[in-house]
C-alpha positions, 0 to 999 in steps of 0.5 A: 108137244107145242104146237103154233097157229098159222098167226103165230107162224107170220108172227114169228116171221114177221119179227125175224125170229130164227128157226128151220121150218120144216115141210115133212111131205114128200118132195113131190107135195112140197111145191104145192105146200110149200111156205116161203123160207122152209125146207123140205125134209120127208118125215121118211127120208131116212136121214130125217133127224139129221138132216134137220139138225143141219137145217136147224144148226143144233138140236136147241134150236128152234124147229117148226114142222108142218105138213098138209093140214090138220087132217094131216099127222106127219107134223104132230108124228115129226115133232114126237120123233125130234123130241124123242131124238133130243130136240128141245125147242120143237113147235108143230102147225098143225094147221099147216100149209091150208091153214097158211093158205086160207089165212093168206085168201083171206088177207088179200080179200080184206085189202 
């Protein structure tokens, strides 16, 4: 499994590059975690791979999974069950929504 920093992730942003990035909280912690441009697709929703398979437009896409933080497995156990179901371009942030925060705190203390 691939996995992606928080630098990676506004990398990849930045240049416009096309992927589904996928929140795998449940709805009720998706506001709070929620990074500009994802979509929120609970780990249980029980239509999971399907539903980001339409997010991602097809299984060779480009799919980024994230969750809380790193003390959080949902983004590692996502990106095993789209691999396992046929994904071939999978990228975990395990830092997560803290991470993207954290970077973001710090961004804005040094301008």
């Amino acid at each position: 499994m691939k996995t992606l920093s928080a630098q990676e992730l506004k990398s990849m942003q930045d240049r416009s590059e096309q992927f589904a990035l996928i929140n795998v909280l449940p709805a009720k912690q998706f506001e709070e975690t929620a990074i500009s441009g994802a979509w929120n697709i609970p780990l249980d929703d029980p239509n999971f791979i399907s539903r980001v398979e339409q997010a991602a437009g097809s299984r060779r896409n480009t799919v980024v999974v994230y969750c809380a933080g790193p003390q959080c497995p949902a983004s590692r156990q996502a990106a095993q069950r789209l691999e396992a179901a046929g994904f071939t371009n999978v990228l975990a942030f395990e830092g997560g929504a803290l991470a993207w925060q954290e970077m973001h705190n710090m961004a804005g203390a040094n301008s």
